[in-house]
C-alpha positions as CSV (number, residue, x, y, z in Angstrom):
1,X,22.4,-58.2,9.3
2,X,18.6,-59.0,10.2
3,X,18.0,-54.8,10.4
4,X,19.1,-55.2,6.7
5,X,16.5,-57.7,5.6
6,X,13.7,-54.7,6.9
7,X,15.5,-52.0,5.3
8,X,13.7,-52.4,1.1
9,X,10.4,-53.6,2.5
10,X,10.3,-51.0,4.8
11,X,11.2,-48.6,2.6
12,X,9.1,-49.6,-1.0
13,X,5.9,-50.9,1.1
14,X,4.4,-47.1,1.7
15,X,5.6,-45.8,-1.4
16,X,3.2,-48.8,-3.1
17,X,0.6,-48.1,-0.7
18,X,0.2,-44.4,-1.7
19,X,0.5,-45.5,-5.7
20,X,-2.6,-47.7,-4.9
21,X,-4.3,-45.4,-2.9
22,X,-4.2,-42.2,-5.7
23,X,-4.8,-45.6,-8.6
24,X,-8.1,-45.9,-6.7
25,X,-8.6,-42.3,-6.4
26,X,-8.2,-41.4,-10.0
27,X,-10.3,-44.7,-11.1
28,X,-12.9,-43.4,-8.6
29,X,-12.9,-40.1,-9.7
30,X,-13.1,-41.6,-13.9
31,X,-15.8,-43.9,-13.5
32,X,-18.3,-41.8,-11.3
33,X,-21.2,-40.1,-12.2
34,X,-21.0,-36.5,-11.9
35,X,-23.3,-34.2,-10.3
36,X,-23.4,-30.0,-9.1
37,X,-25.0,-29.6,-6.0
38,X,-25.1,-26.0,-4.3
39,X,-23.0,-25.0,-1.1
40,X,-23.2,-22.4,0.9
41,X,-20.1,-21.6,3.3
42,X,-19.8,-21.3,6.9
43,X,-16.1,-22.0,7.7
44,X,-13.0,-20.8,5.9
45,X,-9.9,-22.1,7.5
46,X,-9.5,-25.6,9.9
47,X,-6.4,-24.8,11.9
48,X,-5.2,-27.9,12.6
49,X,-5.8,-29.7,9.2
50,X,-4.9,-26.6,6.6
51,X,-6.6,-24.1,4.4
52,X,-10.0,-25.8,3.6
53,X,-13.1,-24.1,3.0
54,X,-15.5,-25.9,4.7
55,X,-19.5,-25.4,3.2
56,X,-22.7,-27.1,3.8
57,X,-24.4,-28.5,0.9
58,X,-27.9,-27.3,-0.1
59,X,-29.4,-30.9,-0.9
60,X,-33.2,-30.0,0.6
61,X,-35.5,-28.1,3.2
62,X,-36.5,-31.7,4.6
63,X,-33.0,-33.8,4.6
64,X,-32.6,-35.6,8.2
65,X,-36.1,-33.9,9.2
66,X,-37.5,-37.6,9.3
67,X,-34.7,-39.4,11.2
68,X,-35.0,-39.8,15.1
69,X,-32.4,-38.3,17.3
70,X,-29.9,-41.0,18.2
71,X,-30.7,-42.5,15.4
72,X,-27.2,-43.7,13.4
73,X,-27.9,-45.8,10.5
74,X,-26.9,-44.6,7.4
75,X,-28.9,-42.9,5.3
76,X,-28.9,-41.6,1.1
77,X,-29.7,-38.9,-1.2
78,X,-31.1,-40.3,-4.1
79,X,-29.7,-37.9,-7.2
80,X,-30.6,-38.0,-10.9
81,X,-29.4,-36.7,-13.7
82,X,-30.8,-33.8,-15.9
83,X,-30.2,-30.2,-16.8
84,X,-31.1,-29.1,-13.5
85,X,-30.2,-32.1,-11.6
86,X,-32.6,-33.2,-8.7
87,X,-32.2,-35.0,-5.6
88,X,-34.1,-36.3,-2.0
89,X,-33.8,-37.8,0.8
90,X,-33.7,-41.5,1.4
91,X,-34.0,-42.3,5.0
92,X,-32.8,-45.5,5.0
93,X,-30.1,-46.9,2.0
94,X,-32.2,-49.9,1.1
95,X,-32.0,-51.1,-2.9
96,X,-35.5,-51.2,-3.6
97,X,-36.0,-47.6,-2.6
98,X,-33.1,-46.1,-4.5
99,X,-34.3,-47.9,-7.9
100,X,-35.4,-44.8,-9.6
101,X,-32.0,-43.1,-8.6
102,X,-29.2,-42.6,-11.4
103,X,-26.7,-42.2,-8.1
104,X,-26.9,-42.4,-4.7
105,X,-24.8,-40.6,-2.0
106,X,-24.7,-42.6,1.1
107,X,-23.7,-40.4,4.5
108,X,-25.3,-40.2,8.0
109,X,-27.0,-37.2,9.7
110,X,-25.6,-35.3,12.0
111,X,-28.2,-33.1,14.3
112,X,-30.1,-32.5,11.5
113,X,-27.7,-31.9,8.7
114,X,-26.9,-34.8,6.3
115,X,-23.0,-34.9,6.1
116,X,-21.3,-36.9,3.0
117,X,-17.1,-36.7,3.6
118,X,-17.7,-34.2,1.0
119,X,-18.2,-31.2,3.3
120,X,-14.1,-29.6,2.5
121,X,-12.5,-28.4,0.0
122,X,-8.7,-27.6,-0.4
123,X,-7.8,-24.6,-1.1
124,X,-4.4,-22.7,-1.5
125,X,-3.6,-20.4,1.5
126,X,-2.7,-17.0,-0.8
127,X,-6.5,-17.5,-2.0
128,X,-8.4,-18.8,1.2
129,X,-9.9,-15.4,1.8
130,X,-10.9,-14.5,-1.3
131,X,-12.6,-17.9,-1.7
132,X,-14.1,-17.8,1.7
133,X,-16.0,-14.9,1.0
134,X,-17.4,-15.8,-2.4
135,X,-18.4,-19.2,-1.5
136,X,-20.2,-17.3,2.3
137,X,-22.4,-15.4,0.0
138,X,-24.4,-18.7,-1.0
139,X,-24.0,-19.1,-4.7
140,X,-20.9,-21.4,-5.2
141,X,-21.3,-25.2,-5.9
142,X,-19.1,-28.4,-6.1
143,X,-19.2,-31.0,-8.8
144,X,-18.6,-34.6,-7.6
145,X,-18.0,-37.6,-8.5
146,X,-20.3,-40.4,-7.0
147,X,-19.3,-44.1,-7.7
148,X,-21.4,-47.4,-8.0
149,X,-21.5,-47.5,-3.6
150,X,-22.6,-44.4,-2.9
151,X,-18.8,-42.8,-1.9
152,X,-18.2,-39.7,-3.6
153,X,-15.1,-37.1,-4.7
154,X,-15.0,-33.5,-4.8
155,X,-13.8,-32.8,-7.9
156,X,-14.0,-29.0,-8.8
157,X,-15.4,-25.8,-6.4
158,X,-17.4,-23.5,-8.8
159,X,-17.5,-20.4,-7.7
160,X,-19.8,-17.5,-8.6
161,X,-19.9,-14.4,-8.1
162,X,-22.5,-11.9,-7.8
């Protein structure tokens, strides 16, 4: 009788989670700015986690140049909006030095690259090699979403061609 008691909560409590989790993912995805940032690709295919095509995004020559090895406090790339859209590097997230910023993408570097959770890209397995090797030749980009705290969403892999 008690195992019964267990049995709807059990049951309806992930289902709600996951309805929550993808209402905060959508909302997230809505009320972000949105931004193109270049990508060049370097891994098509994690074995373990799928067919994503993993990239490194182009944000600048000097990105995580200035931090200290060991170093592991987070750090921002201050991005603004415009036809071509700009960004830099912010060493340290503080408020009064992302001011001039229309968004900010917080993240942490990682011997010497500055890495966002943005760095995948889900991709369907009868495409993955085709894919791979338009976004290895260093043209491609990804649009995201940044929201108010600095988290962002990949929302679309734009892929060119030469």
């Amino acid at each position: 009788m008690n195992e019964k008691k267990y049995f709807l909560p059990a049951l309806v409590l992930p289902i709600v989670a996951l309805v929550l989790l993808t209402l905060f993912k959508a909302y997230s995805l809505q009320s972000g700015l949105r931004f193109i940032l270049p990508i060049s690709g370097y891994d098509p295919v994690d074995p373990i986690s799928g067919h994503y095509v993993t990239y490194r995004v182009d944000y600048a020559t000097d990105t995580c140049q200035q931090i200290e090895k060991g170093l592991t406090e987070e750090s921002c790339i201050c991005l603004k909006l415009g036809e071509e859209a700009t960004h830099y590097f912010v060493p340290i997230c503080e408020k009064s030095l992302l001011k001039d910023c229309d968004a900010f993408l917080k993240g942490k570097c990682n011997y010497g690259r500055f890495e966002a959770e943005i760095e995948q890209y889900f991709i369907p397995e009868d495409k993955a090699d085709a894919i791979d090797k338009t976004v290895r030749k260093g043209k491609s980009k990804i649009k995201i979403s940044v929201t108010k705290d600095g988290k962002a969403i990949v929302e679309d892999l734009i892929l060119v061609e030469e």
